[in-house]
C-alpha positions as CSV (number, residue, x, y, z in Angstrom):
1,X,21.1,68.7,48.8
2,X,17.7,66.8,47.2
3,X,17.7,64.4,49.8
4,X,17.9,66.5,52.8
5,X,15.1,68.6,51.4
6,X,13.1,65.7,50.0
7,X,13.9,64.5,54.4
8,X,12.7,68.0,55.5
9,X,9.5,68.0,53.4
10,X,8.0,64.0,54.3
11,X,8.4,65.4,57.7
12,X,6.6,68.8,56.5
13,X,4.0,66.6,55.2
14,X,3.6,64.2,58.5
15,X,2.6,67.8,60.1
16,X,-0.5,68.8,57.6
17,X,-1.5,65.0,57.8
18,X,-2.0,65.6,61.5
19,X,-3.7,69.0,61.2
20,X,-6.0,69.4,58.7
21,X,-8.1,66.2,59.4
22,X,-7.9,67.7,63.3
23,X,-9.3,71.2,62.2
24,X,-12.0,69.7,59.9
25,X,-12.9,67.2,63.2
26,X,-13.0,69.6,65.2
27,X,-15.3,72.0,63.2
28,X,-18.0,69.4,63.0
29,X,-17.9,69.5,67.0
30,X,-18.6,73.0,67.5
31,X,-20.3,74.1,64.8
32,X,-23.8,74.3,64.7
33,X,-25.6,72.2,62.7
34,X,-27.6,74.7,61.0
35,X,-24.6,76.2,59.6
36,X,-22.3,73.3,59.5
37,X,-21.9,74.5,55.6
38,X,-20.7,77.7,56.2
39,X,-18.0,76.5,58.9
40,X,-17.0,73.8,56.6
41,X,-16.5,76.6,53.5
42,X,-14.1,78.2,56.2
43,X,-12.0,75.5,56.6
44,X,-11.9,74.9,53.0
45,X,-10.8,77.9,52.0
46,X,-8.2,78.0,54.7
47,X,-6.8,74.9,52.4
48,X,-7.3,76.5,49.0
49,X,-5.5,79.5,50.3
50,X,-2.3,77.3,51.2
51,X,-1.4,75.9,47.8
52,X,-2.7,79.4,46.1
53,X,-1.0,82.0,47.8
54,X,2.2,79.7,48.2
55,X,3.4,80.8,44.7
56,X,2.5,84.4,45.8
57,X,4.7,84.4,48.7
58,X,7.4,82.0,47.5
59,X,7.8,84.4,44.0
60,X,8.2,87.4,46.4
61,X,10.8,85.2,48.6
62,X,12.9,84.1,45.6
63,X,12.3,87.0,43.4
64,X,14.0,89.5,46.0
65,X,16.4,87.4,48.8
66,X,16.9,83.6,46.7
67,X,15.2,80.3,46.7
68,X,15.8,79.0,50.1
69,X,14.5,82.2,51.6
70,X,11.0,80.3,51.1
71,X,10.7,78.5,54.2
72,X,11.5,81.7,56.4
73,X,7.9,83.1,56.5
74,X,6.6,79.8,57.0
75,X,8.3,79.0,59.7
76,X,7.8,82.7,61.4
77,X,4.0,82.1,61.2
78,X,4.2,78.1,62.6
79,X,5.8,79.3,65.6
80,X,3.5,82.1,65.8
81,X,0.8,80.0,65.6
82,X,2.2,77.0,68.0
83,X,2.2,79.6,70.7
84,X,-0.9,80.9,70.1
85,X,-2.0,76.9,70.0
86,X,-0.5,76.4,73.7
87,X,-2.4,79.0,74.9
88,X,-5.8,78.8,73.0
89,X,-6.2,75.5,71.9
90,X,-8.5,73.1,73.7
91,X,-9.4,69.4,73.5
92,X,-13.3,69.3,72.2
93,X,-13.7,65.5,71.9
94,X,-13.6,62.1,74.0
95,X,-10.0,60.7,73.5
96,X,-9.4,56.7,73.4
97,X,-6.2,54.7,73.4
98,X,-5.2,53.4,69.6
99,X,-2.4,51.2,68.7
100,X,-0.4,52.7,64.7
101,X,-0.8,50.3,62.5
102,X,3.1,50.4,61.0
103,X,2.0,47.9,58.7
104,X,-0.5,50.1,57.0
105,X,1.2,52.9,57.0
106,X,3.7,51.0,54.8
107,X,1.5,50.0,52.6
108,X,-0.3,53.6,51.7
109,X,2.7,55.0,51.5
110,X,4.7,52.7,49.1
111,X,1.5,53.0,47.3
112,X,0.6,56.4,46.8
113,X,4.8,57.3,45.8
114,X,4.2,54.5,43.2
115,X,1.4,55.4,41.9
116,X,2.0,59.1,41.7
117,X,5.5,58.4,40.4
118,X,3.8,56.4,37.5
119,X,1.5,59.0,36.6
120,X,4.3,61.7,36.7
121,X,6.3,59.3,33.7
122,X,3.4,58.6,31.6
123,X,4.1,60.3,29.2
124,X,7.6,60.5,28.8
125,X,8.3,56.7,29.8
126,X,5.3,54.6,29.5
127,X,6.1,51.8,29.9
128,X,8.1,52.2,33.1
129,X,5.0,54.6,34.3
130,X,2.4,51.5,33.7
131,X,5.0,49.6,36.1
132,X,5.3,51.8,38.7
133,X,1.1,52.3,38.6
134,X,0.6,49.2,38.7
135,X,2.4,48.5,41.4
136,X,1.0,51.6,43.4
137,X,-2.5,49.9,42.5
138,X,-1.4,46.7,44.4
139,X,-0.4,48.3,47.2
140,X,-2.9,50.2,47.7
141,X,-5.4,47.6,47.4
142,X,-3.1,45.2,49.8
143,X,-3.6,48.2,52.3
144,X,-7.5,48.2,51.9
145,X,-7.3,44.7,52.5
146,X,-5.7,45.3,55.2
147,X,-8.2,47.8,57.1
148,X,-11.2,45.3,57.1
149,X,-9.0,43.2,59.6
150,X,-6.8,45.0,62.3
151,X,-8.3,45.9,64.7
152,X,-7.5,49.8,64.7
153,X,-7.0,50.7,61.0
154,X,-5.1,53.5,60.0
155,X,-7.9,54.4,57.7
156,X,-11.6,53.6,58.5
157,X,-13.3,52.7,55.2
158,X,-16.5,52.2,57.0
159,X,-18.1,55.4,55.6
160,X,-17.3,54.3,51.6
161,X,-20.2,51.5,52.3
162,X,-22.7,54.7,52.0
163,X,-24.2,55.5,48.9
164,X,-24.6,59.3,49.8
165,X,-20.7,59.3,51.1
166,X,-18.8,57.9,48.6
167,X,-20.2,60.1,45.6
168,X,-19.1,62.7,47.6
169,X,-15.6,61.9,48.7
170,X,-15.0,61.8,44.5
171,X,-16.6,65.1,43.8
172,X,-14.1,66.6,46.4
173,X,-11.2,64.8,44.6
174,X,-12.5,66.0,41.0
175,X,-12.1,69.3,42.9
176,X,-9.5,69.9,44.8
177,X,-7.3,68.2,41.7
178,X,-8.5,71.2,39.7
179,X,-7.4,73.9,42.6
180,X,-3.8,71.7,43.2
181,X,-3.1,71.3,39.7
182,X,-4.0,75.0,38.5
183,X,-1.6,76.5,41.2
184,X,1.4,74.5,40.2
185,X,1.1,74.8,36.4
186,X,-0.3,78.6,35.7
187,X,2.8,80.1,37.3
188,X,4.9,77.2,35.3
189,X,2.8,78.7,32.3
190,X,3.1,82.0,33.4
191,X,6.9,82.0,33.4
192,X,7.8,79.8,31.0
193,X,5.2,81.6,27.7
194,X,5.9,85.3,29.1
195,X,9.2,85.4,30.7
196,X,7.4,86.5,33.7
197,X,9.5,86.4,37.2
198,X,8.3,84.1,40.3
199,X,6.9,87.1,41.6
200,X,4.9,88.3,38.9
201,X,3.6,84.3,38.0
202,X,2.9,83.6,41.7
203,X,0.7,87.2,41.8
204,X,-1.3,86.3,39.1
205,X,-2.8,84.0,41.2
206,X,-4.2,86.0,43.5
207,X,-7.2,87.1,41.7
208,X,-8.4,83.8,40.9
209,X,-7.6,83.0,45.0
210,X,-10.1,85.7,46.1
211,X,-12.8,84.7,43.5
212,X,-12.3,81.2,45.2
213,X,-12.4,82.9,48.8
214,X,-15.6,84.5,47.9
215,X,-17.5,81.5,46.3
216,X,-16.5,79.2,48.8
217,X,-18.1,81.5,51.6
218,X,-21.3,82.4,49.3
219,X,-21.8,78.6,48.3
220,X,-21.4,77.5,52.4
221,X,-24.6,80.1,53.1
222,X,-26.5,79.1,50.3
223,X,-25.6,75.3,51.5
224,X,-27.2,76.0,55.0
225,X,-30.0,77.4,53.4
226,X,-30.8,75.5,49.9
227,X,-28.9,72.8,50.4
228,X,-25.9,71.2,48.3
229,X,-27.5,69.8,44.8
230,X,-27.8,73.2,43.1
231,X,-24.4,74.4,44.1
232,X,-23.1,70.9,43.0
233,X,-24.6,71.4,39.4
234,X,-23.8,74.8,38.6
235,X,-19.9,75.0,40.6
236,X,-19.1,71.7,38.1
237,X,-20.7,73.2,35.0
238,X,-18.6,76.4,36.1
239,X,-15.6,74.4,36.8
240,X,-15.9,72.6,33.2
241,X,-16.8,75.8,31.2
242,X,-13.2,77.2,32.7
243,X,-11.3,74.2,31.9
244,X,-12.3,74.3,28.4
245,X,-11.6,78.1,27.6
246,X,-7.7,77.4,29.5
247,X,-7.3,74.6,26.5
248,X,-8.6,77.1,23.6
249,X,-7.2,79.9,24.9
250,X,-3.5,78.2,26.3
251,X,-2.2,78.1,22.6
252,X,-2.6,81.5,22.1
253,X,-0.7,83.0,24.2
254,X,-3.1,85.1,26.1
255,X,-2.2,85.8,29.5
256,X,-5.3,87.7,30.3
257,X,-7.5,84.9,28.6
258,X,-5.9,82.4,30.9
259,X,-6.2,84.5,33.7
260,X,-9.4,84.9,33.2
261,X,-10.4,81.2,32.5
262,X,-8.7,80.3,35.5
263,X,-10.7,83.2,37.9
264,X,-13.9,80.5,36.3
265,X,-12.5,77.5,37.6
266,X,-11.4,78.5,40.9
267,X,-14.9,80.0,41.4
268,X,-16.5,76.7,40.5
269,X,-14.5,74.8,43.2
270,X,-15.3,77.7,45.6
271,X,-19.1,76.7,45.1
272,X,-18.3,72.4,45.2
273,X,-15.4,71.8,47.6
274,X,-17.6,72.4,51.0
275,X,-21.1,71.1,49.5
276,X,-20.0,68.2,48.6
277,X,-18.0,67.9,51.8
278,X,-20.9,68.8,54.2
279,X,-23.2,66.4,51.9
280,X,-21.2,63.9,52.5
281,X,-20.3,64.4,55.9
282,X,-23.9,65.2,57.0
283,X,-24.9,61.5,55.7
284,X,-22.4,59.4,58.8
285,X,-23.2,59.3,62.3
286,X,-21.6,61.0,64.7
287,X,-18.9,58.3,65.6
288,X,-18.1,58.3,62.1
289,X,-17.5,61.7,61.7
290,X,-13.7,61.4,62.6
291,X,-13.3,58.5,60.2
292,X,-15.1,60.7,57.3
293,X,-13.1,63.2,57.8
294,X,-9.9,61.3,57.5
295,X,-11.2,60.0,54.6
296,X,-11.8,63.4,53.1
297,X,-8.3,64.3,54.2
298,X,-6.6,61.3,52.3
299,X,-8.5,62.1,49.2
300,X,-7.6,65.7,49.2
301,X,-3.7,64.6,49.9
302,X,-4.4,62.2,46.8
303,X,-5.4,64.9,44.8
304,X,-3.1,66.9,45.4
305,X,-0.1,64.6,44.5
306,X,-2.4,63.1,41.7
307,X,-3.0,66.3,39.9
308,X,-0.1,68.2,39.8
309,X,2.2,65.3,38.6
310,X,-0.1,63.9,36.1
311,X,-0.3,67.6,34.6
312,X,3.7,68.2,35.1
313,X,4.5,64.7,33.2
314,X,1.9,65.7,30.1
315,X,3.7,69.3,30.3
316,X,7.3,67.7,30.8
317,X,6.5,65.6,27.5
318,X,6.0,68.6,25.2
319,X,8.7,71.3,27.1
């Protein structure tokens, strides 16, 4: 039933909330700074590859055994890896006791479903969308409020008073919404224009996945070694030039021109996602690191709700 998967994925979702910002944490312990880019790039891509080969996997799963087939080989490799963590896995940091803000955590999350939910009507309902937005907005803002006062926020907002943060954290939203949103729709595009199966859609994506493997790890190098400004520059221009050939060539029916144009964009975000990251990052003091890094998290969760359902609700309006 929807709710007991709707259930079964918040608590999915509880789980990559935990572990990404811990992995990204922990790679600014033990990496050296001298190559703080290139670690970074890693553990970027590791987060690219999720949403991008997902289709890949999940075609294959319903394509040959059925839909709910999907969670199998995800939940083979978890327990894999949770064993692996028992045994590997060590503490790299000083610990302190915190007190959960429940309040907080209210607040964000009342927000962000409101606010995503409007974006995903807007342009079918609009006027229930602006509601729903709206109201997201006020939440949200309640909640930022809010984390200037208690005494152990949910989310430090310290970092966003820096001038060479802040920019930053938005060039990895602008991003990682381009990534999120192209995985969901291009197999939805895919399937829908060609009568292509989940397999065939999700496969497609694989090329522009490895041109995004390839970048990210070139543009982490060249970060350690040229620093983050050029790669900025050329990965957006990149990103922009692709964008623009998906909406000429979309109408046309091309596959292959769509393919192609998306191989462009991925590449661009391969070349952004950890500059802009390690420039921002690089800016905070060490005690701030964590709280950065949580930041960077959130935004990344934001774009990847943001994207996806603003794209799906234009789509939706002209299926």
């Amino acid at each position: 039933t929807f709710p007991l998967l709707l259930l079964c994925r918040l608590i999915q979702a509880v789980g990559t909330g935990i572990f990404i910002p811990t992995m990204m944490s922990t790679v600014l312990m033990v990496a050296p700074r001298e190559k703080l880019g290139f670690y970074l790039a890693l553990g970027g891509m590791m987060i690219t590859f999720g949403p991008a080969f997902g289709p890949v996997i999940s075609g294959l799963m319903v394509t040959a055994f059925g839909w709910n087939t999907i969670f199998v080989p995800v939940f083979v490799v978890i327990v894999a890896l949770g064993a692996c963590g028992v045994v590997v896995a060590k503490d790299v940091g000083e610990t302190e006791p915190l007190r959960l803000d429940v309040v907080s955590v209210i607040l964000i999350a009342v927000g962000l479903v409101a606010f995503v939910y409007g974006l995903s009507e807007i342009t079918v309902r609009p006027g229930l969308a602006a509601g729903w937005a709206a109201t997201g907005l006020v939440f949200l803002a309640i909640f930022v409020r809010r984390q200037f006062k208690v005494d152990n926020p949910v989310l430090n907002l310290r970092p966003m008073a820096s001038i060479r943060f802040w920019p930053a954290a938005i060039l990895v939203v602008v991003a990682m919404m381009t990534t999120f949103s192209l995985s969901v729709l291009l197999p939805l595009y895919f399937q829908r224009s060609f009568g292509m199966s989940a397999l065939a859609a999700g496969a497609l994506l694989l090329a522009p996945v490895l041109v995004n493997a390839a970048t990210a790890v070139m543009g982490g190098k060249i970060m350690d070694s040229k620093g983050a400004w050029p790669l900025l520059i050329t990965g957006f221009g990149i990103i922009v030039v692709g964008q623009i050939l998906i909406v000429v060539v979309a109408p046309q029916l091309s596959w292959i021109g769509v393919l192609g144009a998306s191989v462009l964009s991925f590449g661009g975000v391969g070349l952004v996602l950890s500059p802009s990251q390690t420039a921002g990052l690089a800016t905070l003091s060490k005690p701030d690191h964590p709280h950065g890094v949580a930041i960077l998290n959130t935004f990344i969760q934001m774009a990847a709700a943001i994207g996806p359902s603003l794209l799906i609700g234009i789509l939706s309006s002209h299926a």
